[in-house]
C-alpha positions as CSV (number, residue, x, y, z in Angstrom):
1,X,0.1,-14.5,5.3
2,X,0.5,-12.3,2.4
3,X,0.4,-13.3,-1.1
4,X,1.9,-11.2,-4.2
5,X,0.5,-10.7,-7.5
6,X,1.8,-8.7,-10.2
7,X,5.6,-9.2,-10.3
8,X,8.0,-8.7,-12.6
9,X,11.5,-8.6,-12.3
10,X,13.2,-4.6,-12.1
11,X,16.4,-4.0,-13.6
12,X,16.7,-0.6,-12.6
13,X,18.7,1.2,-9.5
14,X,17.5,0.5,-5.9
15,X,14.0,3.3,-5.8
16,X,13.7,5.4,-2.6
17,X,11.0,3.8,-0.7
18,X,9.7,3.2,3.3
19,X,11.7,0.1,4.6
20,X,9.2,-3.0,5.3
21,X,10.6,-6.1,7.4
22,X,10.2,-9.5,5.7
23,X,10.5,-12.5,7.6
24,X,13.3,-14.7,6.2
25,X,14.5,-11.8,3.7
26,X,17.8,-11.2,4.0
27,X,17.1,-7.7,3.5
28,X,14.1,-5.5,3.7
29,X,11.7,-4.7,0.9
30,X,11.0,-1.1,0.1
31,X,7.3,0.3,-0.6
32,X,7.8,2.8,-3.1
33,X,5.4,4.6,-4.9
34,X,5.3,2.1,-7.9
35,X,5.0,-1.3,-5.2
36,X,6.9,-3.6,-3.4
37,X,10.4,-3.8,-4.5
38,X,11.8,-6.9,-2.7
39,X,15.1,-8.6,-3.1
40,X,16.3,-12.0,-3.9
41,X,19.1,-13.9,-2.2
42,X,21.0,-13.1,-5.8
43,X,20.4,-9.6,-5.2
44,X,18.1,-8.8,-8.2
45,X,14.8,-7.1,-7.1
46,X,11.6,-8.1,-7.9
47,X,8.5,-5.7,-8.1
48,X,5.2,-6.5,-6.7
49,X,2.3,-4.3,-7.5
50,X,-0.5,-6.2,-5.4
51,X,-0.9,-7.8,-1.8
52,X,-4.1,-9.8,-0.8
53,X,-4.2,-10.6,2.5
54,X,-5.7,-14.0,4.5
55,X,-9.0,-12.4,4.6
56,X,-9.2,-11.8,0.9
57,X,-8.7,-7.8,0.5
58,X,-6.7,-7.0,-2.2
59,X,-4.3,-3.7,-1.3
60,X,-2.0,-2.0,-3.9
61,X,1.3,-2.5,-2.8
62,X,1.7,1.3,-3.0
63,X,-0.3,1.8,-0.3
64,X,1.1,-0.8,2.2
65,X,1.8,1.9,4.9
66,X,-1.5,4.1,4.1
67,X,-3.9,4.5,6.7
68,X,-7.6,3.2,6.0
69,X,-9.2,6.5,7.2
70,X,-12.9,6.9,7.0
71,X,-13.6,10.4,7.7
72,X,-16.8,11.5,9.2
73,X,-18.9,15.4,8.0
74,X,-19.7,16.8,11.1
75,X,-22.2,19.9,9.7
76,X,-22.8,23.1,12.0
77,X,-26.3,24.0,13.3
78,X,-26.4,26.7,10.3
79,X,-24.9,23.5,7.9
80,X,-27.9,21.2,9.3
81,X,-29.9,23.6,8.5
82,X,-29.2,24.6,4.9
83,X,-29.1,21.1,4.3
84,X,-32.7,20.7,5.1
85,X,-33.7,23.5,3.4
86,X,-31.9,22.1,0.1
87,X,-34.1,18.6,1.0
């Protein structure tokens, strides 16, 4: 379960954006660099701009399809080194 926050309607031309399946949507939304666009059964889009998901985090809808990376400094014997020098 997803819910959206920060909608407003977009009267603009269909953006360029990464397809996301929506169950029961007739059609899929698109994550584009501004949100969520996703589409009513009238055909007018709507834009979200946040997610928050069951467990509480809150995501810009942006970055839907960004990875959660978490990158780890591997330093080099010389690198360990200057470090505890600079300590």
């Amino acid at each position: 379960m997803v819910t959206f926050y920060g909608s407003s309607l977009l009267d603009a031309s269909v953006p360029a954006g990464e397809e996301l399946s929506i169950k029961g949507a007739s059609r899929p939304g698109l994550v584009t660099k501004n949100g969520l666009v996703i589409f009513g059964n009238d055909g007018k889009m709507v834009l979200v701009r946040n997610l928050q998901f069951e467990d509480g985090k809150m995501i810009p809808a942006s970055k839907y399809f960004s990875v959660d990376e978490k990158a780890t400094l591997e330093l080099t014997e010389e690198e360990k080194k200057m470090a505890e020098d600079i300590r």
